[in-house]
DSSP file (Angstrom, degrees, kcal/mol; ACC not computed):
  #  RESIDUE AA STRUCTURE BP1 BP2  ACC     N-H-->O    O-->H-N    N-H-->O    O-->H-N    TCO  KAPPA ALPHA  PHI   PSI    X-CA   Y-CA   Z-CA
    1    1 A X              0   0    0      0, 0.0     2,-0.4     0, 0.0     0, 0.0   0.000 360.0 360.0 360.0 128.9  128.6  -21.6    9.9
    2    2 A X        -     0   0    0      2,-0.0     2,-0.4     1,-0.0     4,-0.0  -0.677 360.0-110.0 -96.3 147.4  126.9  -21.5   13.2
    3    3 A X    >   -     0   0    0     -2,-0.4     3,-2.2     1,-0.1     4,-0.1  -0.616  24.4-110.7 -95.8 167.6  128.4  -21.7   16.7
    4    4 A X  T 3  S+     0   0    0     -2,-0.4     3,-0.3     1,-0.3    -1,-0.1   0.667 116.1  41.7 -13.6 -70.3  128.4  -23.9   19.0
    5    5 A X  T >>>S+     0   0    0      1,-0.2     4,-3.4     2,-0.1     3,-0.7  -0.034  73.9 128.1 -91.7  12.4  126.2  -22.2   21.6
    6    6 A X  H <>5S+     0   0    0     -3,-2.2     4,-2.0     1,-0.2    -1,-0.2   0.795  85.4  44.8  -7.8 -88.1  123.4  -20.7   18.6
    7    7 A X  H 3>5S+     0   0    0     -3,-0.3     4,-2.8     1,-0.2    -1,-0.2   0.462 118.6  46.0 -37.5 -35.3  120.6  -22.3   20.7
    8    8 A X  H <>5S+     0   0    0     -3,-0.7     4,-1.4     2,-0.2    -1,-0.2   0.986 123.2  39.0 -58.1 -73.8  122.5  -20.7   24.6
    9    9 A X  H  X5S+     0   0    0     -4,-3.4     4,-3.9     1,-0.3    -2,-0.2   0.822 114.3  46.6 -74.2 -31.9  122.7  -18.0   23.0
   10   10 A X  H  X<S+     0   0    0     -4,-2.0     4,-2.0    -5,-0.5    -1,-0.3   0.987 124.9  42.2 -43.2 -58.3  119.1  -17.9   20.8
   11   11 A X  H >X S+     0   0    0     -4,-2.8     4,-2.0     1,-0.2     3,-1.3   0.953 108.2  56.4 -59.6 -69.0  117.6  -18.9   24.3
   12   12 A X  H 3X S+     0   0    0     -4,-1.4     4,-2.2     2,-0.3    -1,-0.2   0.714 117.8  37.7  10.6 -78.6  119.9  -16.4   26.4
   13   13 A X  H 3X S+     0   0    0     -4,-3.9     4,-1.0     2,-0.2    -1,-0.3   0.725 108.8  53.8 -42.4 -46.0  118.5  -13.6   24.1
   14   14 A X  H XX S+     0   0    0     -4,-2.0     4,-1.1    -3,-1.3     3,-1.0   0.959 115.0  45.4 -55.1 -63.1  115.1  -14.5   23.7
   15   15 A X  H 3X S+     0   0    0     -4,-2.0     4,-2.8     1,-0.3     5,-0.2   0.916 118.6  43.9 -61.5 -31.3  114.9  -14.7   28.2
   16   16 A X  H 3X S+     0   0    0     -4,-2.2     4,-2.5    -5,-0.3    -1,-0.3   0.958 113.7  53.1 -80.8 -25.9  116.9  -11.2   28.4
   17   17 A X  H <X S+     0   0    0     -3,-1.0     4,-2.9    -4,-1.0    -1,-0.2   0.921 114.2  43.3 -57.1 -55.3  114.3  -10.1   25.4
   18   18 A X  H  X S+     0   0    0     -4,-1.1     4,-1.0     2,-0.2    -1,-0.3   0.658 113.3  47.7 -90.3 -45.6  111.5  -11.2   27.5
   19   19 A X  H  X S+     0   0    0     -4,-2.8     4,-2.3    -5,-0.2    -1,-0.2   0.725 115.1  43.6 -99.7  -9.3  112.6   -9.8   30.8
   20   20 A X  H  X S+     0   0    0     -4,-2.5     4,-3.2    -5,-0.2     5,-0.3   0.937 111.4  52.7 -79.1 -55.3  113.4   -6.4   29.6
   21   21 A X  H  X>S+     0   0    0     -4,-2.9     4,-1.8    -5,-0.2     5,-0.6   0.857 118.1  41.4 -13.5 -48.7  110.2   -6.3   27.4
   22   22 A X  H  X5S+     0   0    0     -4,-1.0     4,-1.0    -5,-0.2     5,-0.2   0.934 115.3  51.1 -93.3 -38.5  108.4   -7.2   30.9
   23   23 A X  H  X5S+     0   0    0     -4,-2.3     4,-1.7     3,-0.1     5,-0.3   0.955 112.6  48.2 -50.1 -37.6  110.8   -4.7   33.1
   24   24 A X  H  X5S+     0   0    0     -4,-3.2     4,-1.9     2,-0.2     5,-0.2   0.945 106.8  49.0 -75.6 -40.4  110.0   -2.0   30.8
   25   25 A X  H >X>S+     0   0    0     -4,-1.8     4,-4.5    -5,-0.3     3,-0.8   0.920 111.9  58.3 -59.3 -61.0  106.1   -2.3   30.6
   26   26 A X  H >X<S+     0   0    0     -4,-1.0     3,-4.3    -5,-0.6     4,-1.8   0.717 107.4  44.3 -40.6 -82.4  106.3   -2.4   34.6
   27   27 A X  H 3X5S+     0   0    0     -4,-1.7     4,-0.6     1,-0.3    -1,-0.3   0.618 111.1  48.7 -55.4   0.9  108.0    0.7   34.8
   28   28 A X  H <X5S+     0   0    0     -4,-1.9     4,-1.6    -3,-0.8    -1,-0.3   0.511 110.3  50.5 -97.9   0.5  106.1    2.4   32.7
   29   29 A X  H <X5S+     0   0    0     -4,-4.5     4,-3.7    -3,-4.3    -2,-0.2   0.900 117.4  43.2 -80.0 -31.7  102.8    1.1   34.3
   30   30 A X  H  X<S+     0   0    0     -4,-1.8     4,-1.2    -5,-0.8     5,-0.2   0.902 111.4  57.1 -82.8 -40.0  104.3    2.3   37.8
   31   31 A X  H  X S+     0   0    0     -4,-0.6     4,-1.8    -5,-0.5     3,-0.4   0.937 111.4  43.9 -35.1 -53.5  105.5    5.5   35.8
   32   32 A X  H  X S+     0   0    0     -4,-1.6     4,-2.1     1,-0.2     3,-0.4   0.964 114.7  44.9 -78.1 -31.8  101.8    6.0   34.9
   33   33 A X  H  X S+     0   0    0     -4,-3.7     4,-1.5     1,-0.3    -1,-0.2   0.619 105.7  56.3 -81.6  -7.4  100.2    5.4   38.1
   34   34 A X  H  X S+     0   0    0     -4,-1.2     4,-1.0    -3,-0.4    -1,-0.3   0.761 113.1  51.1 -95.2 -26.1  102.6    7.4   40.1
   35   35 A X  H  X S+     0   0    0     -4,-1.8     4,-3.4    -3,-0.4     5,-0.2   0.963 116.7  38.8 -29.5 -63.0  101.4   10.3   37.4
   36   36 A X  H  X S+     0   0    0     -4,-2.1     4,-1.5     1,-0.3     5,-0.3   0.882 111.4  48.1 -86.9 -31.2   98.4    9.8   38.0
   37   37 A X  H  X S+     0   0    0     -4,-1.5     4,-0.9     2,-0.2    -1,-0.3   0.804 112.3  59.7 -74.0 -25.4   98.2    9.1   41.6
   38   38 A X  H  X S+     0   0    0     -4,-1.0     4,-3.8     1,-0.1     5,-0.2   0.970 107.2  49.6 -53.6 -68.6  100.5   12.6   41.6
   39   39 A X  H  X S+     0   0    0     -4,-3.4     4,-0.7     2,-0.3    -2,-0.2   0.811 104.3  55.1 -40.4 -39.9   97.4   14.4   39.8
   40   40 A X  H  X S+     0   0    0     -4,-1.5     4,-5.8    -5,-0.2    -1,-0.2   0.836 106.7  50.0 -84.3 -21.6   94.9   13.3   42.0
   41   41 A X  H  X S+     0   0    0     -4,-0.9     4,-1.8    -5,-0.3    -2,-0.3   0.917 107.4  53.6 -87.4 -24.6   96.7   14.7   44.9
   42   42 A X  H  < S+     0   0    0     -4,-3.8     4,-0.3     2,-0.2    -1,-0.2   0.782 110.5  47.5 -21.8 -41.5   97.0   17.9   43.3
   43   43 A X  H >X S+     0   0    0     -4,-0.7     4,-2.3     1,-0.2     3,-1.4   0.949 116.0  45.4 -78.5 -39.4   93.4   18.0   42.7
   44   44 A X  H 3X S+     0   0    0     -4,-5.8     4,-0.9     1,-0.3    -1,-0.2   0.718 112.1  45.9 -72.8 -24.4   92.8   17.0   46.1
   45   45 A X  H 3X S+     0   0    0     -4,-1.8     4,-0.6     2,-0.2    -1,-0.3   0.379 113.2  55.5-105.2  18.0   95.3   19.4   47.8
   46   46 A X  H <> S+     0   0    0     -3,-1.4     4,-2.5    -4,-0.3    -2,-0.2   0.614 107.3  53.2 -52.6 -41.8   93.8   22.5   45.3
   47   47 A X  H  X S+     0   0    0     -4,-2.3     4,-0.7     2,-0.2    -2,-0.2   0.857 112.0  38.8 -71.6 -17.1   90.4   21.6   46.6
   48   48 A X  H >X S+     0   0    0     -4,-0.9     3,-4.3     2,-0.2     4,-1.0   0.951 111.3  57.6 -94.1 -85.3   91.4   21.9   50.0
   49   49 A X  H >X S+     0   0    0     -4,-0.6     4,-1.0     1,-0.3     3,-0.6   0.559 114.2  43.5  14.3 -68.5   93.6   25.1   49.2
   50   50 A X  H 3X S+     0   0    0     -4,-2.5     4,-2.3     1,-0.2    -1,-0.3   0.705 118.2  41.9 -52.4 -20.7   90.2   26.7   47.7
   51   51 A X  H <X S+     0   0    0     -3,-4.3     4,-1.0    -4,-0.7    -2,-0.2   0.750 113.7  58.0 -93.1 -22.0   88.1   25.5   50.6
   52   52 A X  H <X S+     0   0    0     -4,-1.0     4,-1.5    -3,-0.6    -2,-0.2   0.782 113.9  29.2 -71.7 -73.5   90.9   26.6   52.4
   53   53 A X  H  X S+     0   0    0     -4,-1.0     4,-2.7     1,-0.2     5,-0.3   0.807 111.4  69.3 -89.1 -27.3   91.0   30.6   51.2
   54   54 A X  H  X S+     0   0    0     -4,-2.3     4,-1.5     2,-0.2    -1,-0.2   0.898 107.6  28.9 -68.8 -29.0   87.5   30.6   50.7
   55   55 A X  H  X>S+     0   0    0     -4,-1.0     4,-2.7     2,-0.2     5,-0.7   0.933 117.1  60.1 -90.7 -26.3   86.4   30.4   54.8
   56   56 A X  H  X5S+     0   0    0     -4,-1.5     4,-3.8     1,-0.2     5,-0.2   0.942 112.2  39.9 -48.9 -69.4   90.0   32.3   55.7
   57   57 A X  H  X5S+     0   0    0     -4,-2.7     4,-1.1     2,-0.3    -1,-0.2   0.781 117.2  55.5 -58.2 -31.2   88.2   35.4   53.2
   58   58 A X  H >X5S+     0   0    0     -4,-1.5     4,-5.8    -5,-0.3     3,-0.7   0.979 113.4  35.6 -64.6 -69.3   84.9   34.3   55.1
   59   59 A X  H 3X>S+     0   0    0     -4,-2.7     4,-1.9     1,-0.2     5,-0.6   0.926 110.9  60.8 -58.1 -34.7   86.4   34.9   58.6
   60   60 A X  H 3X<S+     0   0    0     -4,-3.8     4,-0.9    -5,-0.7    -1,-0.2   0.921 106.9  41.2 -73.2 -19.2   88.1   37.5   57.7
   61   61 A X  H <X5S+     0   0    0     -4,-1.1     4,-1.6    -3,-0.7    -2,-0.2   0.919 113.7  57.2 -37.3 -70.9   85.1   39.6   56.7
   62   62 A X  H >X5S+     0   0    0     -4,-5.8     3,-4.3     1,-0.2     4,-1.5   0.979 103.0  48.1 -49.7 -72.9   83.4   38.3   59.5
   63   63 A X  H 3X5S+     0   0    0     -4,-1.9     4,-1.3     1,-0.2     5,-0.4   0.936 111.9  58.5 -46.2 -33.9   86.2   39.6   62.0
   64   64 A X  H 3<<S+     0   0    0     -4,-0.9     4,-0.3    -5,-0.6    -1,-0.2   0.885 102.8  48.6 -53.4 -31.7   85.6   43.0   59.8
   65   65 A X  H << S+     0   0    0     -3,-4.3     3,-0.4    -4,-1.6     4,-0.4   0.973 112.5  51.3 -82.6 -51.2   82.0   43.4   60.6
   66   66 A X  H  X S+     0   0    0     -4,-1.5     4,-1.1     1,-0.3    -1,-0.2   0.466 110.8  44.2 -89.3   7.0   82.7   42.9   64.1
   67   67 A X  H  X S+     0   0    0     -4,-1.3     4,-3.9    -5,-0.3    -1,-0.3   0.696 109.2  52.2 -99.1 -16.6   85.1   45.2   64.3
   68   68 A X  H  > S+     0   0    0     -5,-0.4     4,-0.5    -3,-0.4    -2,-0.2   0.784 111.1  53.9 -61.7 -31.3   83.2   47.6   62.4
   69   69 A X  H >> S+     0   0    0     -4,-0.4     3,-1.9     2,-0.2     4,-1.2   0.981 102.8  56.9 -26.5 -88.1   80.4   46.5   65.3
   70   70 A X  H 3X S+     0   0    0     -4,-1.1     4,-4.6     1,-0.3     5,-0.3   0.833 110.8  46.6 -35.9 -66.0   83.1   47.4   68.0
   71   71 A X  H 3X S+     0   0    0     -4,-3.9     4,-3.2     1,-0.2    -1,-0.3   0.888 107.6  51.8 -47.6 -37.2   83.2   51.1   66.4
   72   72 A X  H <X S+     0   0    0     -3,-1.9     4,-2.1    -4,-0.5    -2,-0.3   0.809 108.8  45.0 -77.8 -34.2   80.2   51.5   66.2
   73   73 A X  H  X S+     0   0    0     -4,-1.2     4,-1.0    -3,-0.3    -2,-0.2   0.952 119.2  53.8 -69.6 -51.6   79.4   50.5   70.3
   74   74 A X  H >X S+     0   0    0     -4,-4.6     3,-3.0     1,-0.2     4,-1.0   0.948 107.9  42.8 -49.1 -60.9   82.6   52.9   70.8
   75   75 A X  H >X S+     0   0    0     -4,-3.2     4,-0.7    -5,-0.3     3,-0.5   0.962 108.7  60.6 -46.2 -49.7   81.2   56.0   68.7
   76   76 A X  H 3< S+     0   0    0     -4,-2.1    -1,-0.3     1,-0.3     5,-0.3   0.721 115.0  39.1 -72.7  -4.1   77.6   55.5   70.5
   77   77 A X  H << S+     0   0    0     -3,-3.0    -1,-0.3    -4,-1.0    -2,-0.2   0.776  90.0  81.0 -53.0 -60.4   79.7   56.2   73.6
   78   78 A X  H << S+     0   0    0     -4,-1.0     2,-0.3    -3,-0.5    -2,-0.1   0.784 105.7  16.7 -43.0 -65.7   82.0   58.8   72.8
   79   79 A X  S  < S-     0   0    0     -4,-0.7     2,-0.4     0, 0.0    -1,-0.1  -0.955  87.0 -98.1-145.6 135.5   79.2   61.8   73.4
   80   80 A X        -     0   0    0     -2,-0.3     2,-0.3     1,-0.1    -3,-0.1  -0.363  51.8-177.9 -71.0 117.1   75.9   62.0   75.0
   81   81 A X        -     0   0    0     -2,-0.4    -1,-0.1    -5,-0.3     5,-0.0  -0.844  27.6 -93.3-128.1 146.9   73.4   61.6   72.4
   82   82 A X     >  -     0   0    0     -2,-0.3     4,-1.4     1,-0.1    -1,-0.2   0.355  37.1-113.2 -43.0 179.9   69.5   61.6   72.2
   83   83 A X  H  > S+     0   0    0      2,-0.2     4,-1.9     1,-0.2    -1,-0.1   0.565 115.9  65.4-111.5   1.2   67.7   58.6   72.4
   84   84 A X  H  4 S+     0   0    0      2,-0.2     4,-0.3     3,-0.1    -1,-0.2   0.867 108.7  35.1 -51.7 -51.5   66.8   59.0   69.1
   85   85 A X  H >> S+     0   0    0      2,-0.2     4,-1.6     3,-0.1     3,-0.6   0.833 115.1  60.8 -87.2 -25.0   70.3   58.6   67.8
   86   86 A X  H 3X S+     0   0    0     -4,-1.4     4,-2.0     1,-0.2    -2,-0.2   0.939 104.4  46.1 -31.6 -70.2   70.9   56.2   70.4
   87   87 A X  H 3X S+     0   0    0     -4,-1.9     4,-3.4     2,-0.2    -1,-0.2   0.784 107.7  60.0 -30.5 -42.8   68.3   54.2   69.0
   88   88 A X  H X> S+     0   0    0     -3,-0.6     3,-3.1    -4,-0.3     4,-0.9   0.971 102.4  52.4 -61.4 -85.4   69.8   54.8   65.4
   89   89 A X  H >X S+     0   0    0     -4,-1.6     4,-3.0     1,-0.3     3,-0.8   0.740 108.2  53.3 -35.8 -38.9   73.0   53.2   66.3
   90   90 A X  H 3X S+     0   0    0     -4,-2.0     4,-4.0     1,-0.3    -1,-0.3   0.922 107.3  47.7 -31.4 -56.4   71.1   50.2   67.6
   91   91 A X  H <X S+     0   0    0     -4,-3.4     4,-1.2    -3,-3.1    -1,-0.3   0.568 112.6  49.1 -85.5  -7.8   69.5   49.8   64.9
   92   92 A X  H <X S+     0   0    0     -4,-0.9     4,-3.8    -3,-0.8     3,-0.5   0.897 112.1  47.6 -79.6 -70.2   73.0   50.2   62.7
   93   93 A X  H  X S+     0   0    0     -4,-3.0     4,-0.7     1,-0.3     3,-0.2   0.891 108.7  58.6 -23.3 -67.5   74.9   47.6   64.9
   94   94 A X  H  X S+     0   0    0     -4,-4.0     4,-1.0     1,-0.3    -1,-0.3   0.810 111.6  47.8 -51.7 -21.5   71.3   45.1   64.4
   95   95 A X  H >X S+     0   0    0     -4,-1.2     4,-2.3    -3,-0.5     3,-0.9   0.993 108.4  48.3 -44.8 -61.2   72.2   45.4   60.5
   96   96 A X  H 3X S+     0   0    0     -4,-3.8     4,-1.8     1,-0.3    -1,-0.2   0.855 112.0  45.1 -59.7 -37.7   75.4   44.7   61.0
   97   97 A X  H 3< S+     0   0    0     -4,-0.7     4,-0.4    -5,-0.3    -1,-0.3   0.322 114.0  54.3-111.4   4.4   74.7   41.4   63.3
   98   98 A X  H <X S+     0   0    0     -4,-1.0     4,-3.3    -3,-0.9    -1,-0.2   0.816 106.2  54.6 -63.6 -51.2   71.7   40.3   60.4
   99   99 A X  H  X S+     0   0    0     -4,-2.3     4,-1.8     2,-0.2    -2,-0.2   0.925 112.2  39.2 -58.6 -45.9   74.6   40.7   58.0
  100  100 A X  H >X S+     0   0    0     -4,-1.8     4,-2.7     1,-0.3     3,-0.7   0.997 115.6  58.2 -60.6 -60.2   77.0   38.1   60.0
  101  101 A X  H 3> S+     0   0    0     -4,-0.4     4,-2.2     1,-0.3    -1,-0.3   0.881 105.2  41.6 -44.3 -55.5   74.4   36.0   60.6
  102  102 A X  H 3X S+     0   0    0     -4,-3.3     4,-0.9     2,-0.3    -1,-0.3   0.834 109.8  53.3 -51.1 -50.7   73.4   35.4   57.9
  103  103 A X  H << S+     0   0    0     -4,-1.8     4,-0.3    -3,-0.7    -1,-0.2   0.654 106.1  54.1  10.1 -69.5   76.3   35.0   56.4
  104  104 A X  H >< S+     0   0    0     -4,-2.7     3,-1.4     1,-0.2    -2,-0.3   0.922 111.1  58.8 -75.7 -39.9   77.5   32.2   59.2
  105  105 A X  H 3< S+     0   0    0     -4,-2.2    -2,-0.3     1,-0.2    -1,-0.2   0.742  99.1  51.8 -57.3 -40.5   74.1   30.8   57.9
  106  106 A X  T 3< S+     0   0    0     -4,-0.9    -1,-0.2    -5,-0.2    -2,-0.1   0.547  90.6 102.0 -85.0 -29.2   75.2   30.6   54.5
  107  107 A X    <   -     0   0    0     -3,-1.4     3,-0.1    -4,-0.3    -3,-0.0  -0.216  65.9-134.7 -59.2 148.6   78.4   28.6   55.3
  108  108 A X  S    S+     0   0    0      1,-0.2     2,-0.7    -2,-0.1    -1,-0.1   0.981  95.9  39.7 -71.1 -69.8   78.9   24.6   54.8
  109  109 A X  S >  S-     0   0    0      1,-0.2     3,-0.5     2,-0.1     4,-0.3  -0.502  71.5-165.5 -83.9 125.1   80.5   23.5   57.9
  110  110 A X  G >  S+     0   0    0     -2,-0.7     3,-0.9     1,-0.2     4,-0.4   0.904  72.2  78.0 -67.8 -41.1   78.7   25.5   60.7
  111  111 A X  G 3  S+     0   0    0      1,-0.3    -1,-0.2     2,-0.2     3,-0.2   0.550  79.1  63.1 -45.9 -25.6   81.5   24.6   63.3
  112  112 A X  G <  S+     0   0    0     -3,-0.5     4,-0.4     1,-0.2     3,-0.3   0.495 101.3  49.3 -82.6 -15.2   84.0   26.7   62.4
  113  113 A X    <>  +     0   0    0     -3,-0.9     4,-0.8    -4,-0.3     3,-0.2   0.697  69.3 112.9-109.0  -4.2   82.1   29.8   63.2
  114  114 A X  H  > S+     0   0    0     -4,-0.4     4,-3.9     2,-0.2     5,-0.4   0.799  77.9  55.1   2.4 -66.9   80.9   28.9   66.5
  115  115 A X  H  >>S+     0   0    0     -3,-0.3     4,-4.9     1,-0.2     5,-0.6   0.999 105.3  55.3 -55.8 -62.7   83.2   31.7   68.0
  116  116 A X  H  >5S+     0   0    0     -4,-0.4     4,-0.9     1,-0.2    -2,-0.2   0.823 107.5  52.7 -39.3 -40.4   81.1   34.4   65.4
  117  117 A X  H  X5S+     0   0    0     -4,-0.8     4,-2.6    -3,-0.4     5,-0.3   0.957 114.3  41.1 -71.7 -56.2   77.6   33.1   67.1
  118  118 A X  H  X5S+     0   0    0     -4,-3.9     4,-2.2     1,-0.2    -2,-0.2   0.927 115.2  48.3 -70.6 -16.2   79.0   33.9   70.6
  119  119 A X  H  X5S+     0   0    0     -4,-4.9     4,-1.3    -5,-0.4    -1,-0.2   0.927 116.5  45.0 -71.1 -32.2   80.6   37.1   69.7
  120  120 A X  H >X<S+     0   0    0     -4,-0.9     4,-0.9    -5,-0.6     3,-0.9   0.971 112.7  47.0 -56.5 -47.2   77.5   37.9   68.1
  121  121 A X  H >X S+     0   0    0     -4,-2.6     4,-2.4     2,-0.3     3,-1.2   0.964 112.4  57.3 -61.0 -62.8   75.1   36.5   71.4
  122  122 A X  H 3< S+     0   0    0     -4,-2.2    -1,-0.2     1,-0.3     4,-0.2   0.659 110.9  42.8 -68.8 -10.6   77.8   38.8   73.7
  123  123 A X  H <X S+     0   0    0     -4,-1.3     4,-0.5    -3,-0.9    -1,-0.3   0.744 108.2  58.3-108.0  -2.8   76.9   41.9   71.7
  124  124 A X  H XX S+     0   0    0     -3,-1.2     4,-1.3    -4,-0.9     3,-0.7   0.932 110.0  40.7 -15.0 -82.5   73.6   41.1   71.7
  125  125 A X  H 3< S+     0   0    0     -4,-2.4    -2,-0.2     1,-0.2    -1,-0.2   0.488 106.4  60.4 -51.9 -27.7   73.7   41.2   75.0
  126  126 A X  H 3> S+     0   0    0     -5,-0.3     4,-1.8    -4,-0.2     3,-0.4   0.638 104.8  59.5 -81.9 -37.2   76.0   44.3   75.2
  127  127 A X  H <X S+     0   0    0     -3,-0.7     4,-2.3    -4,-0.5    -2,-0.2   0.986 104.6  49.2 -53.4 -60.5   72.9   45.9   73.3
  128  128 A X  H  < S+     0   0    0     -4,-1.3    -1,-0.2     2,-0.2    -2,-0.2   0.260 108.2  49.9 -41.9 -18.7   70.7   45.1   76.0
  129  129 A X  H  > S+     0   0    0     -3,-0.4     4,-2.9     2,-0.2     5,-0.3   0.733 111.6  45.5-111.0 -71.4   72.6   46.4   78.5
  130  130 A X  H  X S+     0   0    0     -4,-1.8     4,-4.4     1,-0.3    -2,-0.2   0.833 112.0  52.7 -48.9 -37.9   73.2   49.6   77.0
  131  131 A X  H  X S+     0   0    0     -4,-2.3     4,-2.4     2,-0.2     5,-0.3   0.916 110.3  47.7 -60.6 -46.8   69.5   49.9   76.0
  132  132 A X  H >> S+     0   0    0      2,-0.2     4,-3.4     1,-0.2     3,-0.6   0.991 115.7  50.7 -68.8 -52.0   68.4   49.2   79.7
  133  133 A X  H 3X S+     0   0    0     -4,-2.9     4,-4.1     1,-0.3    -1,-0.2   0.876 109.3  47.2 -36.9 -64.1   71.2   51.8   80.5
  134  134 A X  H 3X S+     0   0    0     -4,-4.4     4,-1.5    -5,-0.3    -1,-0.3   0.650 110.9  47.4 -73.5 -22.9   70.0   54.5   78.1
  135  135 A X  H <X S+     0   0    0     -4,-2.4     4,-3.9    -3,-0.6     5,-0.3   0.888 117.3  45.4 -78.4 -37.3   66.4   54.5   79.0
  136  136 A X  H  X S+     0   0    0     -4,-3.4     4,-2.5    -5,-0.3     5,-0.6   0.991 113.8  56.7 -46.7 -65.0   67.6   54.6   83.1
  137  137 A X  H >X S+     0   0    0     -4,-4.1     4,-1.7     1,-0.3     3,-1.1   0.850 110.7  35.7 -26.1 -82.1   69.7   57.1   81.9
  138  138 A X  H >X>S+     0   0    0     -4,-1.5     4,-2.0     1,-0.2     3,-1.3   0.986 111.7  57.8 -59.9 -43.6   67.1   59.4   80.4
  139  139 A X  H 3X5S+     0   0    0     -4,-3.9     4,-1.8     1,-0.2    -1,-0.2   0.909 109.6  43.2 -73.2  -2.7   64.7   58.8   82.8
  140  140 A X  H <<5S+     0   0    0     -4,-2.5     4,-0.4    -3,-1.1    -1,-0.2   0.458 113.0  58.5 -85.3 -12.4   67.3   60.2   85.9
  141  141 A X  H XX5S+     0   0    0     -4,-1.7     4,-1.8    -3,-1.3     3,-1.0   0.876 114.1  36.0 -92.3 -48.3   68.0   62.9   83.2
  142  142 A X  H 3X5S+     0   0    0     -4,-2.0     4,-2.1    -5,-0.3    -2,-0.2   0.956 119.9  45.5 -45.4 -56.8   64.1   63.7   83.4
  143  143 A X  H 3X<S+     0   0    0     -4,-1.8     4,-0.7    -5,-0.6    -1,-0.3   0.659 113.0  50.6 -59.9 -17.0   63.7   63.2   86.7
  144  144 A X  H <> S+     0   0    0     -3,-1.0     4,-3.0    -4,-0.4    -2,-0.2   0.938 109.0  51.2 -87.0 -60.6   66.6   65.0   87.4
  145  145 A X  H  X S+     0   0    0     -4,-1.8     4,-1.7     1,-0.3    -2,-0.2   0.782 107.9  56.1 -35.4 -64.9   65.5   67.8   85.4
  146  146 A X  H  X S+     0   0    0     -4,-2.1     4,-1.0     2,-0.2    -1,-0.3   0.697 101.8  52.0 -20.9 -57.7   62.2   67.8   87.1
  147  147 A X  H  X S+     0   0    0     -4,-0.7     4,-0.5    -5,-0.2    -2,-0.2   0.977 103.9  61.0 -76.9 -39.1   63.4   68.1   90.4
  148  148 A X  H >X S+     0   0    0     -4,-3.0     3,-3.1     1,-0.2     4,-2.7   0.976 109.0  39.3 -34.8 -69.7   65.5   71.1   89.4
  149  149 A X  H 3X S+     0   0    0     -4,-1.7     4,-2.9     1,-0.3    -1,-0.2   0.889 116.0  52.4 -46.6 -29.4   62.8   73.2   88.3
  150  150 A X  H 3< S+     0   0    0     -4,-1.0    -1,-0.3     2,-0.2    -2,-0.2   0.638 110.4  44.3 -77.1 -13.2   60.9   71.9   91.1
  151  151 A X  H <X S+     0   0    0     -3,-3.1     4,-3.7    -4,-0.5     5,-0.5   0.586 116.4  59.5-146.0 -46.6   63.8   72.9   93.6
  152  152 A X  H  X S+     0   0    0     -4,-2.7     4,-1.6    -5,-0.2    -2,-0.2   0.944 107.4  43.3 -14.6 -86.9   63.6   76.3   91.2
  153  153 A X  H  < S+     0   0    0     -4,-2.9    -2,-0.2    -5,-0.4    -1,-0.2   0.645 104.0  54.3 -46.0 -43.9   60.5   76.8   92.0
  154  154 A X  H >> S+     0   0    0     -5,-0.2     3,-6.3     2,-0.2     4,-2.4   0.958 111.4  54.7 -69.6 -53.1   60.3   76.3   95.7
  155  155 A X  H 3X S+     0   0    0     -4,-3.7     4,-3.2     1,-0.3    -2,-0.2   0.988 108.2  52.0 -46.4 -43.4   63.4   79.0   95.9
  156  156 A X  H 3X S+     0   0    0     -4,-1.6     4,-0.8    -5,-0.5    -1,-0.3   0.706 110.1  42.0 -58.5 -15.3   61.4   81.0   94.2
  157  157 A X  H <> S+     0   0    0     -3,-6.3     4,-3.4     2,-0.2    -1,-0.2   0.670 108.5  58.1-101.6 -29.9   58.3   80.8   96.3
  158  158 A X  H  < S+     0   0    0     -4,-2.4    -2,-0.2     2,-0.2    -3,-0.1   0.738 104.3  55.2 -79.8  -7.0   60.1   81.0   99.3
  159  159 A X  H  < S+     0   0    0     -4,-3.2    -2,-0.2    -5,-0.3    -1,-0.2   0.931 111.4  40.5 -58.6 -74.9   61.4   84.4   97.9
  160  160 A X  H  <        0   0    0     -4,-0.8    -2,-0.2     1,-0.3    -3,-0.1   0.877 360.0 360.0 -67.6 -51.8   57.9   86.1   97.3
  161  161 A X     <        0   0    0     -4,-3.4    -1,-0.3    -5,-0.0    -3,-0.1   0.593 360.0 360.0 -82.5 360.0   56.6   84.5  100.7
């Protein structure tokens, strides 16, 4: 015996069959793409996160050399030294401000290290300074030197005369 409403209810089933079947695929398509669109931002905010630690480890290097720079202008200060080691140190610092350079050369985006070229350019220039210094320097220590004896010398004549 059938009831009444079979066909209601055949139909009835069939639509709820149909619209759950069609809810269910939807949420799982919007389930996969909300995966997947999760994943890509993962990837994306790991690459930035590497790109991230790698120029922070860059600059920080960089801010190492130059303070390692910084010591080094201090030490060549500290105590009056030949112009030999004078020289030396120069040439220690210009290592050091190949190494940066080079370095900032080596980087993708160049922009970010802007500030590293002008620290570099102002010790550059701090070199320059000091170099012009330290040859005036020794040649008023020569000259100086020079006139003592010379000043030496006169007493000393103006004794036997």
């Amino acid at each position: 015996m059938k009831p009444l409403n079979h066909e209601e209810r055949k139909n009835t089933l069939s639509q709820f069959a149909i619209i759950f079947s069609v809810t269910t695929i939807v949420l799982f398509i919007i389930g996969f793409l909300t995966l997947f669109t999760g994943k890509l931002g993962v990837d994306v905010l790991e690459k930035r996160h590497e790109v991230y630690t790698n120029s922070f480890r860059r600059k920080a290097t960089l801010t190492f050399q130059i303070e390692e720079i910084i010591k080094l202008l201090n030490k060549k200060n500290d105590k009056t030294r030949s112009l030999s080691q004078h020289k030396k140190f120069q040439d220690l610092i210009s290592i050091e401000i190949e190494k940066i350079d080079s370095s900032i050369q080596e980087a993708e985006n160049l922009e970010e290290y802007i500030i590293f070229k002008k620290m570099i350019t102002i010790i550059k220039a701090i070199q320059g300074d000091l170099d012009a210094y330290e040859e005036g320097y020794e040649k008023y220590s020569s000259l100086n030197d020079l006139l003592e004896r010379c000043k030496e010398k006169y007493i000393k004549d103006q004794k036997n005369k």
